[in-house]
N, C-alpha and C positions, 0 to 999 in steps of 0.2 A: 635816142635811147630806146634798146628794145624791149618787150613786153616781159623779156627773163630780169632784165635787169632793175626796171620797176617793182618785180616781184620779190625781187630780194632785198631791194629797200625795205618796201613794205615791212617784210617779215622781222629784218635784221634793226633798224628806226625802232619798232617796239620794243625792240630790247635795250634794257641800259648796262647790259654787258659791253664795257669798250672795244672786247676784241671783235666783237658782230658788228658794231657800227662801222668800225675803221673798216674790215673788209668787205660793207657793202659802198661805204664812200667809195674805196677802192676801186670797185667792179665799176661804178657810174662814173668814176672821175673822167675818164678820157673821152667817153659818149658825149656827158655832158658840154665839156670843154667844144668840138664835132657840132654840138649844136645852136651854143651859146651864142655866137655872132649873128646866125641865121634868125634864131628868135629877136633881136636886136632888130636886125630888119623888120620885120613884121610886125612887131610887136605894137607899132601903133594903129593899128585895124583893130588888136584885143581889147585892147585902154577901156571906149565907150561902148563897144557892139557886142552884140555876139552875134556868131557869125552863122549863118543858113547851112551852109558845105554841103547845100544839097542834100535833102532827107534820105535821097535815094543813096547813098551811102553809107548812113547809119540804119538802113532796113534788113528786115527778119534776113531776107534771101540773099545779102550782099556779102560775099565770099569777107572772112578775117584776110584771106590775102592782098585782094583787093585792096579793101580798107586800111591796111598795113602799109599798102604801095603807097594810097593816098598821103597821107599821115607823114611820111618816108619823102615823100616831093614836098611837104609843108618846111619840113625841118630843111631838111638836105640839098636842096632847088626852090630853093623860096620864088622864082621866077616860073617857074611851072604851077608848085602848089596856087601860085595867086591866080595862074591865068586861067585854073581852075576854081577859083572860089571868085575869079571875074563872070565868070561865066553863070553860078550856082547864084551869086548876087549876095547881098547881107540883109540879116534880118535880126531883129530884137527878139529878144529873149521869147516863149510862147508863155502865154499868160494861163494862170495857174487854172484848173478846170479841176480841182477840187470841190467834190459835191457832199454837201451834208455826211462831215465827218461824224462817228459815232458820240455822241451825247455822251457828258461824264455820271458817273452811277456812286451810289453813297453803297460802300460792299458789306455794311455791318451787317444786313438782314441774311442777305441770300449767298452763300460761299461761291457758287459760280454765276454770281450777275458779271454780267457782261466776259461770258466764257463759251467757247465751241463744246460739243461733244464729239470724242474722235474714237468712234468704234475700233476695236481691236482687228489685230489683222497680222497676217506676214508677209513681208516682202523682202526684197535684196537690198541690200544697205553697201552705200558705197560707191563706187566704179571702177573697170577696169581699162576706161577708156580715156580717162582725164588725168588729173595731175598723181602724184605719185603716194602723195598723202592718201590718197582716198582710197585707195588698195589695201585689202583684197574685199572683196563683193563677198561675201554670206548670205543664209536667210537668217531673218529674225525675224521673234512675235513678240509685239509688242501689246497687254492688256488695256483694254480700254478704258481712258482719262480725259478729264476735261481741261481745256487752253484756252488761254486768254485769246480772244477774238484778233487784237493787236497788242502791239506794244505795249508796257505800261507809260502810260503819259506823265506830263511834269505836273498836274491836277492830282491826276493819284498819286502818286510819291508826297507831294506833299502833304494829300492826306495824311499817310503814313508817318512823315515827319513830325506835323503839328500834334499827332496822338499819343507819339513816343517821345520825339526828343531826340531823335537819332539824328547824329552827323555823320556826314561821309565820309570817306576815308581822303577824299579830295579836299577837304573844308580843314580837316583836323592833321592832315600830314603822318607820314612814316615812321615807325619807333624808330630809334638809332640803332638802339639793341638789339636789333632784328634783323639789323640790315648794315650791319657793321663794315660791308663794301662799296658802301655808296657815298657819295660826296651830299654837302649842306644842300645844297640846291635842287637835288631829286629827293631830298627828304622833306622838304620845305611844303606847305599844306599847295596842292596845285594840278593840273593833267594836261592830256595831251591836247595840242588843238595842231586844227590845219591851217598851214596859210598858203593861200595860192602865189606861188612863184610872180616875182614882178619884176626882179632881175639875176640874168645868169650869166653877164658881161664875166669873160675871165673865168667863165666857169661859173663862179659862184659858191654855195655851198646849199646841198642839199637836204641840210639839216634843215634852211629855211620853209620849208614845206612841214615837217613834224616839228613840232618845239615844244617841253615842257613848261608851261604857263605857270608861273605862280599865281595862285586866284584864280585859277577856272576852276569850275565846278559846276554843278546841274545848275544849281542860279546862276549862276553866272558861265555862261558856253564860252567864251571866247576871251574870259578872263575878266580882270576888272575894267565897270565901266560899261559892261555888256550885261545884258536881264533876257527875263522866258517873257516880260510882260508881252500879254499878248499872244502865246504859244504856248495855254495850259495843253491843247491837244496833241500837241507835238510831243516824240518821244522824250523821256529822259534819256540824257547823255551824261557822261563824266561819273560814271557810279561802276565801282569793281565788281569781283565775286562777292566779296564780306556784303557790299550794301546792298544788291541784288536778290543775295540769300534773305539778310535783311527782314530788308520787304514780301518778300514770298511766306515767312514762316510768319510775320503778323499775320497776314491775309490765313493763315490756315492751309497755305498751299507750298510747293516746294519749285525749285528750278525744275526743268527739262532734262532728261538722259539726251546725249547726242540721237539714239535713237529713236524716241519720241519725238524728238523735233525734226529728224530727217523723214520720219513716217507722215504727221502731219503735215510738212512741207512737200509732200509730193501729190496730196490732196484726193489722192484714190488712184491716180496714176501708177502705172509700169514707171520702174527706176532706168528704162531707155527711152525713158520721154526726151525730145529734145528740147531742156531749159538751157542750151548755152545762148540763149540770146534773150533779153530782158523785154521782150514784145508782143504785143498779140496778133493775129493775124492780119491785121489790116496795118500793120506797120507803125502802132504808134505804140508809145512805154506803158506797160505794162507794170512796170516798180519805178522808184524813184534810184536812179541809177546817174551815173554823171553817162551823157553823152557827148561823143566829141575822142578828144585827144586828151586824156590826162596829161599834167596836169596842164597844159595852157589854152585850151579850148572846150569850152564845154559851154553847148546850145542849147542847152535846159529845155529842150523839147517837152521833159514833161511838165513842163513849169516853176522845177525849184531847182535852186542852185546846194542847199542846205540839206537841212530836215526837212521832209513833209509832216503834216498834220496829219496822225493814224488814223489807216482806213480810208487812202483817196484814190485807194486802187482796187482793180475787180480783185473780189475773192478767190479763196481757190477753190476745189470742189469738196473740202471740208466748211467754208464756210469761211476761212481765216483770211487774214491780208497782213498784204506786210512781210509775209513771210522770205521776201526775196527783198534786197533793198532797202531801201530811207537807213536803216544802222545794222550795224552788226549786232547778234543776242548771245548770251551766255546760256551755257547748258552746264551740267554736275562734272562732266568726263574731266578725266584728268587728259590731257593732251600726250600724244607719240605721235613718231610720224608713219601713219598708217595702221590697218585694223590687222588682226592675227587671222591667220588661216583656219578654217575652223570646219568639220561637218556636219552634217544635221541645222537643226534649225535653233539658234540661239534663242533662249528665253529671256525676256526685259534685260538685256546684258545694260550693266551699269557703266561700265568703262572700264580701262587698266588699273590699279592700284598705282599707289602715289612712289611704291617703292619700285617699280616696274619706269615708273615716268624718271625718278629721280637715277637710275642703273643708268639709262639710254641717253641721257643729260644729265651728269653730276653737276655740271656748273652751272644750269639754269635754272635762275628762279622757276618758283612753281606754275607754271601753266595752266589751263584749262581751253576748250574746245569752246569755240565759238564761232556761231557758223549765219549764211545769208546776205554776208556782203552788204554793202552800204551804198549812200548818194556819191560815194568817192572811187565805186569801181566802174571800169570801163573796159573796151573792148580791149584796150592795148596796157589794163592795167587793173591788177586784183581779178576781174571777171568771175568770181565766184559766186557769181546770182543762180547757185544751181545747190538742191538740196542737199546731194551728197558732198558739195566743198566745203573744205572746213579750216580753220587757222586756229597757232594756237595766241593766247594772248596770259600777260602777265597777269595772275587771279590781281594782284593789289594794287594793278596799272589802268585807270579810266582810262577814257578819250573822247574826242566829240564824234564819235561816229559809231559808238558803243553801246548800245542799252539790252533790255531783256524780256522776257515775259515768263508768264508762272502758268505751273499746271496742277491739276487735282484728282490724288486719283481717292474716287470713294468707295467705302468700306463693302465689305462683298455682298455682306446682304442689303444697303441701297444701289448696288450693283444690280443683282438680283431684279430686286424691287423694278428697275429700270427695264431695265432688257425685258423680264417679262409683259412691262405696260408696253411696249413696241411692239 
C-alpha cells in the first residue's frame, strides 16, 4: 500500500460519513489484497521481535525513496526484503531513555505554572512545498502568549475532573438529537483506538486498525479493562473540542489559534527549516513518532510503541516539547482545506468562520484543525511531524492518539509590565 493511500485512510477512517469510508476502503482494497499473502509470510519474524532494519534506513539523510524501495521489497519480494533484514540482523525494541519527565504542578496559585513564554513575532505560516492542505504561505503576527510547556497530562485532567465533575464526551456518549444520522453504536458512550493489524489473509478489512471502542475513554485508552494507572504523565487521550475547551477555560486559559501553535512549533526557526524528518542530527528520534513501516513494523527506536510520558524529548528553541509527535493537539480553527491568499501581513488571524467551513463541506460534520502528528505517523504514513501540517478532525470525535495543550494570553498592561522587566 502506498504512502497516498495510507493517507487517505487516515483522513477518510476519521469520518463516520459512510460515503468517505467506503471510498477509502475502496482505494486500499486491491493494494491491500497485493499485500496480504506476503505479510503472511513474514509475518512471523513481527509476532516476538522488532526488527533492527538497519538504523541506517530510517536516518535523517536516507532518501523517502529509498526507504520507499525498501519497504516495497518487504511487502512485494518478501525474499529480498529478508535477505535484507538478514543482513541488518534483529533487535528488540530500544529501551525507553526517558529522563526526568516534567513534575506535576497544583495550577491554582500561579495561571501559567508550568507554561513557556513565546514572544510575539511574524513569520510565514504554511508551505508551498508540502501537501496541498497547507497552501498558501502568508505572513502573520502573532502577539505574545504563554503555552503549556507540554501536553496536558492524565494528572492534570483529572485534576480538572475531580474539581468539576466534568465528564467527557467519550464517557457520556452522543445526543441522538444532534446527530440524527448516525447509527446506536457511534452514539454509544466510547472513541477511537488503534489496533495494530495481526491479519490481512484475504485482504482483511482495514477497519481493523481504527475501530470505535465502546468504553474507551482517557481512563480507560484502549477500552474496557485498560487504566492510565501508572501514566499520570502521559498525555491525555480520547478527549474532543467540547472537553479540551473544557479544561482550558477552568485553568483561565483558552485553546491555541492554528497559528499560535504553528509559530511556537517552529521555535524561532524560518518556516523552510527542514522538519520533514523526526530526528536530530546524529540520527536518533527527536519526537515520539512510529518508526518502521506503518502499520506492520515499527522499531520503537525511540523507546515507545504508544504514548510517551510529556517532555522526554529535547525542547525546541521556545523552550516547549512535544510539539511534534507522542499525539495529535487541537487548536480553535475551524478546518478548510487550505489557507486563503492574502497580502500584507495577517494579524492573530483566528481561522475561517464555521459558515465558510460548512459552504466547502455541507455534509461534514464539524471539523477543527489539529495539528503535530502522533506515535502513529511514519515515513510512509501521515508524516505530518512538521509545523505547518495540519488535519482536520471531528470537533466531537476523540482518539487515542488525540490530546491538547492550552495557552494564555495576558492582559496588556501585565503584558506591559513584562516586556518592560526584560
Amino acid at each position: 500500500m502506498n504512502a497516498r493511500s495510507f493517507d487517505l485512510v487516515e483522513l477518510f477512517l476519521f469520518s463516520r460519513s459512510a460515503p468517505q469510508s467506503a471510498l477509502a476502503l475502496s482505494i486500499c482494497a486491491q493494494q491491500q489484497n497485493a499485500i496480504s499473502t506476503n505479510y503472511q509470510r513474514t509475518r512471523f519474524l513481527f509476532s516476538n521481535y522488532r526488527i533492527g532494519a538497519c538504523r541506517f534506513l530510517f536516518a535523517p539523510d536516507f532518501s523517502i525513496f529509498l526507504r520507499s524501495t525498501f519497504a516495497f521489497l518487504c511487502t512485494a519480494i518478501p525474499a529480498a526484503g529478508l535477505a535484507i533484514l538478514g543482513v541488518c540482523g534483529i533487535a528488540n525494541a530500544a529501551s525507553s531513555k526517558c529522563a526526568n519527565p516534567i513534575s506535576l504542578t497544583k495550577w491554582e496559585s500561579d495561571r501559567t505554572s508550568g507554561m513557556v513564554y513565546i514572544p510575539g513575532g511574524t513569520f510565514q505560516m504554511g508551505s508551498e512545498t508540502m501537501r496541498p492542505e497547507e497552501r498558501h504561505v502568508r505572513s502573520v503576527h502573532v502577539d505574545a502568549f504563554w503555552m503549556d510547556r507540554h501536553e496536558i497530562t492524565n494528572a492534570q485532567y483529572r485534576q480538572f475532573v475531580e474539581a468539576t465533575g466534568y465528564v467527557t464526551v467519550a464517557e457520556r456518549g452522543l445526543d441522538a438529537a444532534s446527530h440524527p444520522q448516525m447509527s446506536a453504536d457511534l452514539l454509544a458512550p466510547g472513541s477511537v483506538v488503534f489496533i495494530k493489524p495481526t491479519d490481512l489473509q484475504r485482504g482483511g478489512s482495514i477497519t481493523q486498525w481504527w475501530q470505535y471502542r465502546r468504553g474507551a475513554n482517557w481512563r480507560h485508552p484502549e477500552g474496557p479493562g485498560s487504566s492510565i494507572v501508572g501514566k499520570d504523565n502521559h498525555p491525555v487521550v480520547h478527549v474532543t473540542f467540547e472537553d479540551a475547551e473544557a479544561y482550558a477555560k477552568w485553568r483561565g486559559h483558552s485553546l491555541p489559534t492554528e497559528a499560535q501553535w504553528e509559530f511556537a512549533a517552529l521555535g524561532g526557526l524560518s518556516a523552510d527549516h527542514d522538519w520533514t524528518k523526526p530526528y536530530d542530527k546524529a540520527g536518533k528520534p527527536g519526537a515520539n513518532t512510529w518508526q518502521g513501516y506503518f502499520p506492520l513494523l515499527n522499531t520503537m527506536e525511540d523507546g515507545f510503541e504508544g504514548t510517551a510520558p510529556a517532555g522526554c524529548f529535547k525542547a525546541n528553541g521556545y523552550g516547549l516539547q512535544d510539539m511534534l509527535g507522542n499525539v495529535w493537539e487541537w487548536t480553535r480553527d475551524w478546518y478548510v482545506p487550505g489557507h486563503p491568499r492574502k497580502e500584507g501581513v495577517q494579524s492573530n488571524p483566528t481561522g475561517p468562520d464555521r459558515g465558510l467551513m460548512k459552504a466547502l463541506a455541507p455534509a461534514q460534520i464539524a471539523r477543527r484543525v489539529i495539528k503535530g502528528g502522533s506515535y502513529l505517523c511514519a515515513f510512509n504514513y501521515c508524516s505530518r511531524y512538521r509545523p505547518s501540517a495540519r488535519q482536520p478532525q471531528e470537533a466531537d470525535l476523540g482518539a487515542a492518539h488525540l490530546g491538547f495543550r492550552t495557552v494564555f494570553v495576558q492582559p496588556a498592561e501585565e503584558e506591559q509590565a513584562l516586556s518592560t522587566a526584560k
